[in-house]
PQR file of N, CA, C, O and H, with PARSE charges and radii, in Angstrom:
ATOM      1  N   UNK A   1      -1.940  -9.270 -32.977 -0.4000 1.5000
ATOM      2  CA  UNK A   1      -1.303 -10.554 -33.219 -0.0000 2.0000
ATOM      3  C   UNK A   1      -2.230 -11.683 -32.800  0.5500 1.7000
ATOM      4  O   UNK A   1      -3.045 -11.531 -31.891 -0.5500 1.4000
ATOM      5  N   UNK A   2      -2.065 -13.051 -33.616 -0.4000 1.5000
ATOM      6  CA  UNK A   2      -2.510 -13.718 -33.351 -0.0000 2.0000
ATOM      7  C   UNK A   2      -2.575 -14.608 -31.526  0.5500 1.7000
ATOM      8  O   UNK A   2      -1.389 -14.591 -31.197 -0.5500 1.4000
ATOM      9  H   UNK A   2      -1.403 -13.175 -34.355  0.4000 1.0000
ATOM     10  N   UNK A   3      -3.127 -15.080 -30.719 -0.4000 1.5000
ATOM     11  CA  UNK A   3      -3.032 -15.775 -29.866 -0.0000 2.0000
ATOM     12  C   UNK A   3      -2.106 -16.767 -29.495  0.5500 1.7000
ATOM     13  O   UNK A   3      -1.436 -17.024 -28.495 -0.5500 1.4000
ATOM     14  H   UNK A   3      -4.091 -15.094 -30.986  0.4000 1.0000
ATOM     15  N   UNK A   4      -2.395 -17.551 -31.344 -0.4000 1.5000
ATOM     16  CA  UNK A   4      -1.345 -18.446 -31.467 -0.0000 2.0000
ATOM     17  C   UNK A   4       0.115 -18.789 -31.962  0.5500 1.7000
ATOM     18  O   UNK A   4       0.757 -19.783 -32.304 -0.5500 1.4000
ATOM     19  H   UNK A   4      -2.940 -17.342 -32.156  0.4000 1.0000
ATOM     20  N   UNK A   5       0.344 -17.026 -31.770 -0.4000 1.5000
ATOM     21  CA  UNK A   5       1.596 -17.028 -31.982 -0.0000 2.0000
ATOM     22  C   UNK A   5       2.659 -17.085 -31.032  0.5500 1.7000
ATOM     23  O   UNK A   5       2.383 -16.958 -29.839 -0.5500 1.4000
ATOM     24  H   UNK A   5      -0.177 -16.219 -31.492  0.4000 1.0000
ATOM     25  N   UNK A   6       4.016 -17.285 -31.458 -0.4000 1.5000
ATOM     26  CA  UNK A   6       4.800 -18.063 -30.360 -0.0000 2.0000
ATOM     27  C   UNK A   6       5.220 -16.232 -29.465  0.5500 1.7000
ATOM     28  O   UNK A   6       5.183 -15.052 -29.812 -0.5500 1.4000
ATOM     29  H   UNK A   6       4.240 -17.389 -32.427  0.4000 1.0000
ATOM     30  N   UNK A   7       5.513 -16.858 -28.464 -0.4000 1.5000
ATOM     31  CA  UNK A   7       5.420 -15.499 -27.385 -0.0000 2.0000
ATOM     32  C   UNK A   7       6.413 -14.894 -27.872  0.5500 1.7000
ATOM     33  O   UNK A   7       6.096 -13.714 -27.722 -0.5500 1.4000
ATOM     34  H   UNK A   7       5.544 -17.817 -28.181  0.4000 1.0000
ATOM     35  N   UNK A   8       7.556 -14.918 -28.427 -0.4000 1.5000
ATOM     36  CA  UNK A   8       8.504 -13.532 -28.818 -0.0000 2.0000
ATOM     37  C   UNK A   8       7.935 -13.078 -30.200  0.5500 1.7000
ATOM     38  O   UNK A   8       8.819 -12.751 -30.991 -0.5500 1.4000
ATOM     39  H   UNK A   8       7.813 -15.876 -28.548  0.4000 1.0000
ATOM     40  N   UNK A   9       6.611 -12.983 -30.684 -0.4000 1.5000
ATOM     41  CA  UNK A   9       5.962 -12.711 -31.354 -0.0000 2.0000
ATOM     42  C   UNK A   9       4.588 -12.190 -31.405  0.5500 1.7000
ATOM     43  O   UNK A   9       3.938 -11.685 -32.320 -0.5500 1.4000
ATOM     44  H   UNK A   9       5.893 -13.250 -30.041  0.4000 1.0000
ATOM     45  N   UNK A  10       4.281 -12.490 -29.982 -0.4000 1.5000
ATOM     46  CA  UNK A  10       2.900 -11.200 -29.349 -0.0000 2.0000
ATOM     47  C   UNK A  10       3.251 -10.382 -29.111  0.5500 1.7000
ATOM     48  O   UNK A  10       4.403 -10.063 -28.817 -0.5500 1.4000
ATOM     49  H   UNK A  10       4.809 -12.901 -29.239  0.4000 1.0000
ATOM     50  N   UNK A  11       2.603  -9.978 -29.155 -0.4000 1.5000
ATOM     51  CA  UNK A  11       2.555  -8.195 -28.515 -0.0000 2.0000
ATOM     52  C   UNK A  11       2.622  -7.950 -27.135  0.5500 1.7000
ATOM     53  O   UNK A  11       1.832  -8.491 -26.361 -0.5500 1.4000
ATOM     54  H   UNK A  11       1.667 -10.236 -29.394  0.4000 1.0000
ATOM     55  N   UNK A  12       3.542  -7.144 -26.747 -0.4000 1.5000
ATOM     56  CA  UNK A  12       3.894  -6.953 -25.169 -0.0000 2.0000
ATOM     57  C   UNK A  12       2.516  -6.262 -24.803  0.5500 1.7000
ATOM     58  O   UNK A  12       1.679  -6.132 -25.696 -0.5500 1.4000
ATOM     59  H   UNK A  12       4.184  -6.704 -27.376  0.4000 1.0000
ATOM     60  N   UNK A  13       2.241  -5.795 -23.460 -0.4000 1.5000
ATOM     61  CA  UNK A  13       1.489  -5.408 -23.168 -0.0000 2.0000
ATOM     62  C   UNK A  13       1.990  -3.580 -22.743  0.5500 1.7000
ATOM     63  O   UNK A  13       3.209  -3.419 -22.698 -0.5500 1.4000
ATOM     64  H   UNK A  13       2.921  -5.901 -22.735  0.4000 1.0000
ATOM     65  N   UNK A  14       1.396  -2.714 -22.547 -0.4000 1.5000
ATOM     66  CA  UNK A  14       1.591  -1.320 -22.504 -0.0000 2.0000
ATOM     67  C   UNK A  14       2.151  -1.325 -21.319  0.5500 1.7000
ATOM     68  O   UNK A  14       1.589  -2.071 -20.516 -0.5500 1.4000
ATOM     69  H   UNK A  14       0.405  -2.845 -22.584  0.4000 1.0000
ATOM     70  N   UNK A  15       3.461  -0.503 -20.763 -0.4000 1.5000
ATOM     71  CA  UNK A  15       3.708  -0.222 -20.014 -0.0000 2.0000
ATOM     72  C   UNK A  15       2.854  -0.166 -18.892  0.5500 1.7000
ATOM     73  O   UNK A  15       1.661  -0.067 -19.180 -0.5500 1.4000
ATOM     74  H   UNK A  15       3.917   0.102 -21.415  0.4000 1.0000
ATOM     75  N   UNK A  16       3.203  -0.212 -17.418 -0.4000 1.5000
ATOM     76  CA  UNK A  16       2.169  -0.025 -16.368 -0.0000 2.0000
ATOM     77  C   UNK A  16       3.112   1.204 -15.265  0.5500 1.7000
ATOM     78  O   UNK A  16       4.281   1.151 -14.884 -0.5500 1.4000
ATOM     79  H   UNK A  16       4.172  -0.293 -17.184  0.4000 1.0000
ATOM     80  N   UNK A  17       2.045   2.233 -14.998 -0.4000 1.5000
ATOM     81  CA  UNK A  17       2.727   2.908 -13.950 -0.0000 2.0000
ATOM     82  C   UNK A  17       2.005   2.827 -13.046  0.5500 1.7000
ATOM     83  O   UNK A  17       0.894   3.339 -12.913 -0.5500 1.4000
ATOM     84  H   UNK A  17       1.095   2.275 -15.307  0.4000 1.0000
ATOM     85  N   UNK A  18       2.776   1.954 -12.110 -0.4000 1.5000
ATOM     86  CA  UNK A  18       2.581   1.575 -10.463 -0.0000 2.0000
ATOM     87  C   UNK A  18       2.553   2.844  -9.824  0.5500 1.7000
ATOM     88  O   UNK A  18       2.123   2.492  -8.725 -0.5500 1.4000
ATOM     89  H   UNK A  18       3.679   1.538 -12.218  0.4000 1.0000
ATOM     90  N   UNK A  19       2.687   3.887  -9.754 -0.4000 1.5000
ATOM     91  CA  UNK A  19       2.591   5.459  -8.931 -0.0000 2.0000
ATOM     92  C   UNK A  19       1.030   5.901  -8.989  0.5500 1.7000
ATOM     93  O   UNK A  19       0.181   6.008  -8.105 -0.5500 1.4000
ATOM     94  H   UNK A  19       3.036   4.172 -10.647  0.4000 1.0000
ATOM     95  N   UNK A  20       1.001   6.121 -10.440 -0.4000 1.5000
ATOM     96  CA  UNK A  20      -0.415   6.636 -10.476 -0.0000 2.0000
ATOM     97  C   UNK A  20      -0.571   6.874 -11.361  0.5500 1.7000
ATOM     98  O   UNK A  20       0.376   6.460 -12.029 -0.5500 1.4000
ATOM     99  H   UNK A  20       1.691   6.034 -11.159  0.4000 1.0000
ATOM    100  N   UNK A  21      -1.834   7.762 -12.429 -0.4000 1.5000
ATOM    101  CA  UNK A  21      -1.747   8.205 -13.578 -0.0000 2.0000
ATOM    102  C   UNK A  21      -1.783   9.535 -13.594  0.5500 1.7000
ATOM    103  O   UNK A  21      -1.706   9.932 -14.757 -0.5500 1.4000
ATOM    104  H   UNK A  21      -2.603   8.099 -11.886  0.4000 1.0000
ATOM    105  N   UNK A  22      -1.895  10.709 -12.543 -0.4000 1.5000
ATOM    106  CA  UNK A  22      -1.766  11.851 -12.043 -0.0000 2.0000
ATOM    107  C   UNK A  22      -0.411  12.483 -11.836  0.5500 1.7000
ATOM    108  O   UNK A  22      -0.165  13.622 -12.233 -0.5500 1.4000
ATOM    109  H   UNK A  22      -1.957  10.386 -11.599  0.4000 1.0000
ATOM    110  N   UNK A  23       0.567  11.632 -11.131 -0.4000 1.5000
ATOM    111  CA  UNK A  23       1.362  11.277 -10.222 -0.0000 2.0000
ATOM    112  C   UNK A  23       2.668  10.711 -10.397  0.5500 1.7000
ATOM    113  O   UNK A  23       2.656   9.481 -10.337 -0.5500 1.4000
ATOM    114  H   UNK A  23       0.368  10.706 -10.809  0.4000 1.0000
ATOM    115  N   UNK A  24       3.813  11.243 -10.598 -0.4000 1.5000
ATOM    116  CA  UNK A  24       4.711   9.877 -10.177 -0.0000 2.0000
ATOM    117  C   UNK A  24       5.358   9.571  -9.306  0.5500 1.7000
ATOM    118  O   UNK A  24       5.670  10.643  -8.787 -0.5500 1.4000
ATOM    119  H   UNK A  24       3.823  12.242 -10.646  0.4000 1.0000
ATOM    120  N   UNK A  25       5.832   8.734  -8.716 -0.4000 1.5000
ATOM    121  CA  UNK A  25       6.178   7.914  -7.535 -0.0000 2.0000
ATOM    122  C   UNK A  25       7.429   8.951  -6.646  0.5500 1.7000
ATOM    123  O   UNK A  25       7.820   8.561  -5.546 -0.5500 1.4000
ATOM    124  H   UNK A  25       5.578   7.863  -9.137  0.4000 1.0000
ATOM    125  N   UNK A  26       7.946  10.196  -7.215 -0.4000 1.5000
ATOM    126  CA  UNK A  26       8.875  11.102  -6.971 -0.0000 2.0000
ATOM    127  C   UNK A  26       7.624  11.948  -6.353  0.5500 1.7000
ATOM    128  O   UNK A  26       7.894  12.116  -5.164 -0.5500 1.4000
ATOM    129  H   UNK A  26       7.628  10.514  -8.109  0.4000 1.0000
ATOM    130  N   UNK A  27       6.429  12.522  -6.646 -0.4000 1.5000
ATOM    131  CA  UNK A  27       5.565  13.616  -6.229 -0.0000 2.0000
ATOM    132  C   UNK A  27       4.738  12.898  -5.546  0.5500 1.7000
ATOM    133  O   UNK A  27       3.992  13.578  -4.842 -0.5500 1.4000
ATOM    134  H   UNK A  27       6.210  12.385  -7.612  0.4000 1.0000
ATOM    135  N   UNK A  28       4.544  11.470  -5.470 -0.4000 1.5000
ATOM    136  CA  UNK A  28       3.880  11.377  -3.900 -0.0000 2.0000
ATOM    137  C   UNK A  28       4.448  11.036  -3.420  0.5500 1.7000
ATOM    138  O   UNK A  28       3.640  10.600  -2.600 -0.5500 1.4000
ATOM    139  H   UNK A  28       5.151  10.917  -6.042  0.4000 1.0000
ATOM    140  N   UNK A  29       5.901  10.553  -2.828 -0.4000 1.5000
ATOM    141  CA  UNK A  29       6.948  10.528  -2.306 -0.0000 2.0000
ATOM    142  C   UNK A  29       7.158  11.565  -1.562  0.5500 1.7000
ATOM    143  O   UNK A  29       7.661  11.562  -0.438 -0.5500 1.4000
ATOM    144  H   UNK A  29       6.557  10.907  -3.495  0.4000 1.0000
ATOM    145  N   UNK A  30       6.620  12.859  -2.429 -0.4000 1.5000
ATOM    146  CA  UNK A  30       7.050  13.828  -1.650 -0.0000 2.0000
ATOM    147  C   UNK A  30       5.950  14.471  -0.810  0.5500 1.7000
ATOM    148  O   UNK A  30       6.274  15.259   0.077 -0.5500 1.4000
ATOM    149  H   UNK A  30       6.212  12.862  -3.342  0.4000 1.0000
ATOM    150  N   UNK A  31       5.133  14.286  -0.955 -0.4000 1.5000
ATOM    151  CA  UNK A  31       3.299  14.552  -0.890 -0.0000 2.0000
ATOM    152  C   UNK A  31       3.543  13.678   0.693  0.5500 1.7000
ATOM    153  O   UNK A  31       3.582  14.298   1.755 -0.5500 1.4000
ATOM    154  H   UNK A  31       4.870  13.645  -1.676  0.4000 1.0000
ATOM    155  N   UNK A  32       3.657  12.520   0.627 -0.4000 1.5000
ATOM    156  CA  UNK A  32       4.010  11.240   1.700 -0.0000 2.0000
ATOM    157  C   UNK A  32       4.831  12.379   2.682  0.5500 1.7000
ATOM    158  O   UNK A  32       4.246  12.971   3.589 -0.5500 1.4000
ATOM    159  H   UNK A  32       3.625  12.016  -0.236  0.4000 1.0000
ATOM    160  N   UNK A  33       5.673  12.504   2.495 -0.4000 1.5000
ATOM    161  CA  UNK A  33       6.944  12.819   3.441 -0.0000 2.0000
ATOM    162  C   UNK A  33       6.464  14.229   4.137  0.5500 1.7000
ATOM    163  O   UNK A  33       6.755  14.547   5.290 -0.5500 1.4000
ATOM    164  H   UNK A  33       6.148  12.023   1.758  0.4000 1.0000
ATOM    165  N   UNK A  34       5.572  15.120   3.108 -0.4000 1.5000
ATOM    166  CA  UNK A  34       4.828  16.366   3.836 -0.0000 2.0000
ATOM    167  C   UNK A  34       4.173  15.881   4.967  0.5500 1.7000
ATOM    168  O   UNK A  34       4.335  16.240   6.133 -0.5500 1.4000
ATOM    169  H   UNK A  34       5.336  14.861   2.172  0.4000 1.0000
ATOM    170  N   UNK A  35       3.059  14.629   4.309 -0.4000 1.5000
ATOM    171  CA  UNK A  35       2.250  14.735   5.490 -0.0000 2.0000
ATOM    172  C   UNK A  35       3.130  14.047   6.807  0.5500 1.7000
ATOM    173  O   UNK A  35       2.534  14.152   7.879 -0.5500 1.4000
ATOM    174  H   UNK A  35       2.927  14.338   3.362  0.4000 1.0000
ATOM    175  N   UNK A  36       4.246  13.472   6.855 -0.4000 1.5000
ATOM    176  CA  UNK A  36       4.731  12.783   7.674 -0.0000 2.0000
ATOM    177  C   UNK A  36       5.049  14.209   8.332  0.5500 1.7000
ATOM    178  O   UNK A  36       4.376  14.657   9.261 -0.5500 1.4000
ATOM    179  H   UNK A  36       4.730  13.386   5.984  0.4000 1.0000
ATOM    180  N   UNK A  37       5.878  14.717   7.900 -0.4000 1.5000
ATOM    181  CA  UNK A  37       6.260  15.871   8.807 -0.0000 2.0000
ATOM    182  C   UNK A  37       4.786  16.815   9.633  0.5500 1.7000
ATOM    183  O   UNK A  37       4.712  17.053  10.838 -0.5500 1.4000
ATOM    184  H   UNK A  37       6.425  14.353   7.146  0.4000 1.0000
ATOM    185  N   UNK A  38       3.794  17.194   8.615 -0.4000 1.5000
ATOM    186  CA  UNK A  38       2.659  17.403   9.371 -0.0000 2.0000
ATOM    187  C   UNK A  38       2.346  16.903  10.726  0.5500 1.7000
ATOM    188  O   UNK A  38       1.884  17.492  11.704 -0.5500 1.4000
ATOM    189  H   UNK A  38       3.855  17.001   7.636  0.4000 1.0000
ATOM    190  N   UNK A  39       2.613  15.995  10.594 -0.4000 1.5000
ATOM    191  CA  UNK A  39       2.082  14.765  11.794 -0.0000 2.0000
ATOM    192  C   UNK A  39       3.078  14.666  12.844  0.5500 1.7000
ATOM    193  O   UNK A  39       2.931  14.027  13.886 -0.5500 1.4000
ATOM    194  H   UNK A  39       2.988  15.518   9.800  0.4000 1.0000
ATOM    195  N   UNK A  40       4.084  15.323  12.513 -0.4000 1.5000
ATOM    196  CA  UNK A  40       5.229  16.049  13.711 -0.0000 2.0000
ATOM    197  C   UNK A  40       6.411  14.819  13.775  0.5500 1.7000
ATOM    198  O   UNK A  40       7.147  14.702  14.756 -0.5500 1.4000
ATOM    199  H   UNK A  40       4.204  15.842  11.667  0.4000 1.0000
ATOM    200  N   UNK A  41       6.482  13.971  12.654 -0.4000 1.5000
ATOM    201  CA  UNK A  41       7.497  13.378  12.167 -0.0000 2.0000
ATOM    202  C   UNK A  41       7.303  11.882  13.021  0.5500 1.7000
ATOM    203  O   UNK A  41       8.216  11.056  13.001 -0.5500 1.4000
ATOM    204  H   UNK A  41       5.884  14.066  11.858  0.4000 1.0000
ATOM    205  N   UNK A  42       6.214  11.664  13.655 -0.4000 1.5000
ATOM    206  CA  UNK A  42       6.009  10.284  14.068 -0.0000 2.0000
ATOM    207  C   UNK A  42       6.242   9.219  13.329  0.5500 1.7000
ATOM    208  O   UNK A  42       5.946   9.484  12.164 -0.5500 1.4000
ATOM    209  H   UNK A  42       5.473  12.335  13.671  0.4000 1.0000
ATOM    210  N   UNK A  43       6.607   8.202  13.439 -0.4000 1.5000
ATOM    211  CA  UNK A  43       6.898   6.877  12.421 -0.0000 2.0000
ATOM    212  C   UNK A  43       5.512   6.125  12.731  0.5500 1.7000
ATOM    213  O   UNK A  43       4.620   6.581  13.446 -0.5500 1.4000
ATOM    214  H   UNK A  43       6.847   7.986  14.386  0.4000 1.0000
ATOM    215  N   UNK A  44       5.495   4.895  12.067 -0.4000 1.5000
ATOM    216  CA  UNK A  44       4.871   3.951  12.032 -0.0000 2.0000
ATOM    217  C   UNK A  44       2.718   4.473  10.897  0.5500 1.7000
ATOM    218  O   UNK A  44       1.631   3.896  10.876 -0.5500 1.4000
ATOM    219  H   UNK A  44       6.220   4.525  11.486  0.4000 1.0000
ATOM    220  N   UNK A  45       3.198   5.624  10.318 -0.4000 1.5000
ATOM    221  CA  UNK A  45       2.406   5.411   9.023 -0.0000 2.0000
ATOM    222  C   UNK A  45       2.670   5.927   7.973  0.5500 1.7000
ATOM    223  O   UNK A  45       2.100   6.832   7.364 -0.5500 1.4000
ATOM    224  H   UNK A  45       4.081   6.092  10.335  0.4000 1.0000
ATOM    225  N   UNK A  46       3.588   5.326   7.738 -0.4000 1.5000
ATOM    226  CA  UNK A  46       4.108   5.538   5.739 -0.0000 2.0000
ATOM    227  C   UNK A  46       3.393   5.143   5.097  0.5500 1.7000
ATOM    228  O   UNK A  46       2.849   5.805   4.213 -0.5500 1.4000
ATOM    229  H   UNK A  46       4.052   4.591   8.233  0.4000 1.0000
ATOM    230  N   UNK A  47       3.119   3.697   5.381 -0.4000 1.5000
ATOM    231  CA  UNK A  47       2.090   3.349   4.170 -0.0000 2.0000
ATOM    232  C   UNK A  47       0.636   4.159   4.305  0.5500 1.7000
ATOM    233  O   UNK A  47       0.361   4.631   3.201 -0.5500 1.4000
ATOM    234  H   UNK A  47       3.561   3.159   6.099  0.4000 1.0000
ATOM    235  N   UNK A  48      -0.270   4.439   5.188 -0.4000 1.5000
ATOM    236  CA  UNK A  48      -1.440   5.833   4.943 -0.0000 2.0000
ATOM    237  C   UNK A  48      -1.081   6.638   4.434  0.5500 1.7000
ATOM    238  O   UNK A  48      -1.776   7.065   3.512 -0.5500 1.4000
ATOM    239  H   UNK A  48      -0.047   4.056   6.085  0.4000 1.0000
ATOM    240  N   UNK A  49       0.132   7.263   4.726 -0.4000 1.5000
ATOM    241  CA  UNK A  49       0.749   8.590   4.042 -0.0000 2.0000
ATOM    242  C   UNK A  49       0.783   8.481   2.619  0.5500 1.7000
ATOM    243  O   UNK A  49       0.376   9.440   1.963 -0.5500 1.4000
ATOM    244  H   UNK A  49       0.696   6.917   5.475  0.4000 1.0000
ATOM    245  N   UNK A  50       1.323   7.181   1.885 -0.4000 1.5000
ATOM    246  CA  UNK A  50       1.554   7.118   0.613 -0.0000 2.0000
ATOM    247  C   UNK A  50      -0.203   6.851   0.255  0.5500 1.7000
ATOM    248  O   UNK A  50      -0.586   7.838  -0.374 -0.5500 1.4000
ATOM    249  H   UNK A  50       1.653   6.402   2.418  0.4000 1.0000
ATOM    250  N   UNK A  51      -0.808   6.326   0.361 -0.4000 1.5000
ATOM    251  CA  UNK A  51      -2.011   6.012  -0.294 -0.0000 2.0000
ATOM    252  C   UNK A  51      -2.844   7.308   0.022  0.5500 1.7000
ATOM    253  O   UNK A  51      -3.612   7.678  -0.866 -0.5500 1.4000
ATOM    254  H   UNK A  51      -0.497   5.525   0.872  0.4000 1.0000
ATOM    255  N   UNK A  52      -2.780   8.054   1.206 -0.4000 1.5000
ATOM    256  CA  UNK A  52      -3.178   9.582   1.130 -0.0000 2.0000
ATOM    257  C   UNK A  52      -2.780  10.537   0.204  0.5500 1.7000
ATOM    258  O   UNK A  52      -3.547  11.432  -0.152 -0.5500 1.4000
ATOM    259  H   UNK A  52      -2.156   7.753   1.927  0.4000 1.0000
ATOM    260  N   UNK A  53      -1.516  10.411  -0.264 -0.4000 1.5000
ATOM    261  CA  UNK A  53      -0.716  11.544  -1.152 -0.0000 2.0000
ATOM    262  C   UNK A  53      -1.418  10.802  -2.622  0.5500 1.7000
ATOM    263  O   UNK A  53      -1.988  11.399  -3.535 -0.5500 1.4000
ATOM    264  H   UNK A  53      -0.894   9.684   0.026  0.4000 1.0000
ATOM    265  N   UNK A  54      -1.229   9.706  -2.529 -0.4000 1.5000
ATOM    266  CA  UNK A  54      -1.546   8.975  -4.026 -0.0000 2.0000
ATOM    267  C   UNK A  54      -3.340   9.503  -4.249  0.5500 1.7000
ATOM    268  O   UNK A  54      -3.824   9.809  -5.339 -0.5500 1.4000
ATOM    269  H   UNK A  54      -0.766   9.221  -1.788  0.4000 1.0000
ATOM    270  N   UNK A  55      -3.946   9.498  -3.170 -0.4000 1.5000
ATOM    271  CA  UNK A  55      -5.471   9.732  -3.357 -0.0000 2.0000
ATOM    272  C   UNK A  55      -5.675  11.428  -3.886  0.5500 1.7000
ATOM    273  O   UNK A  55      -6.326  11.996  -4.763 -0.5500 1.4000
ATOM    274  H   UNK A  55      -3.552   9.249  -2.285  0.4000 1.0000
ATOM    275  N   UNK A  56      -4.672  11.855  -2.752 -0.4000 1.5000
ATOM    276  CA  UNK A  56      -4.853  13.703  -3.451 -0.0000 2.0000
ATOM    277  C   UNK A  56      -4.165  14.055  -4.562  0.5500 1.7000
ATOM    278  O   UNK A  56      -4.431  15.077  -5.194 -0.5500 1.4000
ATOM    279  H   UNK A  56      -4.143  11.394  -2.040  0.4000 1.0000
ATOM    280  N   UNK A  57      -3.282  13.278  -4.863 -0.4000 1.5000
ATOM    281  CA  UNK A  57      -2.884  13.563  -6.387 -0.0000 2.0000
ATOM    282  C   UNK A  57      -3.264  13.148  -7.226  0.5500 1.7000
ATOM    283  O   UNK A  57      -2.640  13.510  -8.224 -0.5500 1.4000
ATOM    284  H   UNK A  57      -3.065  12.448  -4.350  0.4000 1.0000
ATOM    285  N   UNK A  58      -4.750  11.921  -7.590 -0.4000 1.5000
ATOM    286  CA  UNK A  58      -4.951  12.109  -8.113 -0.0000 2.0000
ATOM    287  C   UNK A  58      -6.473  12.671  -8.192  0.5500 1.7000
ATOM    288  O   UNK A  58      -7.202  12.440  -9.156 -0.5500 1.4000
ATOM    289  H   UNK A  58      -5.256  11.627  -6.779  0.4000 1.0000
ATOM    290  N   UNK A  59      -6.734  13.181  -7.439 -0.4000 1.5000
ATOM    291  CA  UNK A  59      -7.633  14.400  -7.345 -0.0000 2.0000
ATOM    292  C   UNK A  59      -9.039  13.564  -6.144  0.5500 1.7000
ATOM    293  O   UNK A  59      -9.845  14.408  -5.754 -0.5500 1.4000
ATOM    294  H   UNK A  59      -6.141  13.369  -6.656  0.4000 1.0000
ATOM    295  N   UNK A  60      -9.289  12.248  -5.667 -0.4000 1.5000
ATOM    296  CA  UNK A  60      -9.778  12.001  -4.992 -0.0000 2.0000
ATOM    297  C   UNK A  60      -9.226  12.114  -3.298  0.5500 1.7000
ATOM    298  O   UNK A  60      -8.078  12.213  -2.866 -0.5500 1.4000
ATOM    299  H   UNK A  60      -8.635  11.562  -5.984  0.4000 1.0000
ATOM    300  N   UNK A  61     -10.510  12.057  -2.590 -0.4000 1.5000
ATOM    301  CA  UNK A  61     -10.144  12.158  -1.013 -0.0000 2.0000
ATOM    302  C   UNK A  61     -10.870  11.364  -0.626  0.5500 1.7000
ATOM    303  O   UNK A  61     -11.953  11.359  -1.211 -0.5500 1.4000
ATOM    304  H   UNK A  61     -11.443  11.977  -2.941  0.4000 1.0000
ATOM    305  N   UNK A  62     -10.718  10.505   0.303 -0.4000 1.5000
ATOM    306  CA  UNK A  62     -11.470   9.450   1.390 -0.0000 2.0000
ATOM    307  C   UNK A  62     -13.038   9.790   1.617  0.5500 1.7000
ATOM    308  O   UNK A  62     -13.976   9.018   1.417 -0.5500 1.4000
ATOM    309  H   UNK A  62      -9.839  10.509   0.778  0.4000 1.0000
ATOM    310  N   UNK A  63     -13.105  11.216   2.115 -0.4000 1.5000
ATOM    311  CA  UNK A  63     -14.477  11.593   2.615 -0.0000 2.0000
ATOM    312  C   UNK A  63     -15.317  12.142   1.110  0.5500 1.7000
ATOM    313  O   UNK A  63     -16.496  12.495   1.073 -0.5500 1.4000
ATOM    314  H   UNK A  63     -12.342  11.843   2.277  0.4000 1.0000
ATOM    315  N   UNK A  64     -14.436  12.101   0.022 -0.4000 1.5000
ATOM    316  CA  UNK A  64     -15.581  12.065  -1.198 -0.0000 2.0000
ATOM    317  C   UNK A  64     -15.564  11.605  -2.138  0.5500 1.7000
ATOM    318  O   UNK A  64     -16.009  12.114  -3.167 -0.5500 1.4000
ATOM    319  H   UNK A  64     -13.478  11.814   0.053  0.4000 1.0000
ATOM    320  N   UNK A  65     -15.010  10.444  -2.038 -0.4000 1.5000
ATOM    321  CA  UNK A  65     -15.403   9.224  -2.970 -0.0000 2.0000
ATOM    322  C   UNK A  65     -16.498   8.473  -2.789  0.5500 1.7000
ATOM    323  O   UNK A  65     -16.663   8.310  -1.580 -0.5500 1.4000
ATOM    324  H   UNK A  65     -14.648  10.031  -1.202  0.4000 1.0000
ATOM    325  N   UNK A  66     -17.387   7.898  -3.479 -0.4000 1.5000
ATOM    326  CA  UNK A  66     -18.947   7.296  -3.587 -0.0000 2.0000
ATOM    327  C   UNK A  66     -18.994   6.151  -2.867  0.5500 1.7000
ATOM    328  O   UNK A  66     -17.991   5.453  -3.010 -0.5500 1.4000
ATOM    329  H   UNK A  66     -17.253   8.030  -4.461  0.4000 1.0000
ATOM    330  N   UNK A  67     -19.958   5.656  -2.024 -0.4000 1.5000
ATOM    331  CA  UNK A  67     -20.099   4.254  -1.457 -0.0000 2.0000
ATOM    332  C   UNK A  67     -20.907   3.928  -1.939  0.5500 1.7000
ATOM    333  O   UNK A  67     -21.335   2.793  -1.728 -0.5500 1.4000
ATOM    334  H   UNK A  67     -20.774   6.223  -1.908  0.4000 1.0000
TER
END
């Protein structure tokens, strides 16, 4: 579509999945909640947990990704 067309007449943009493209937000949810229990059920890191589960699902890890 043109640019200059009136906005209920562009083109939406493609869906976005905020989880991951590996992943959805139900399987690192649950990935999250393993490692919480790993960790002997301590609070105060959910959010590492989720960006850890999100990294191994989708197939990267901290210590081997490129700098």
């Amino acid at each position: 579509m043109d640019a200059d067309a009136p906005a209920n007449q562009r083109e939406s943009p493609e869906p976005r999945d905020d989880a991951s493209t590996n992943g959805s937000a139900e399987r690192i949810a649950a990935r999250a909640y393993e490692l919480y229990l790993a960790r002997g059920g301590t609070h105060g890191s959910d959010w590492e947990d989720w960006l850890t589960a999100e990294r191994e699902l989708a197939g990267t890890r901290p210590d081997t990704e490129e700098r």
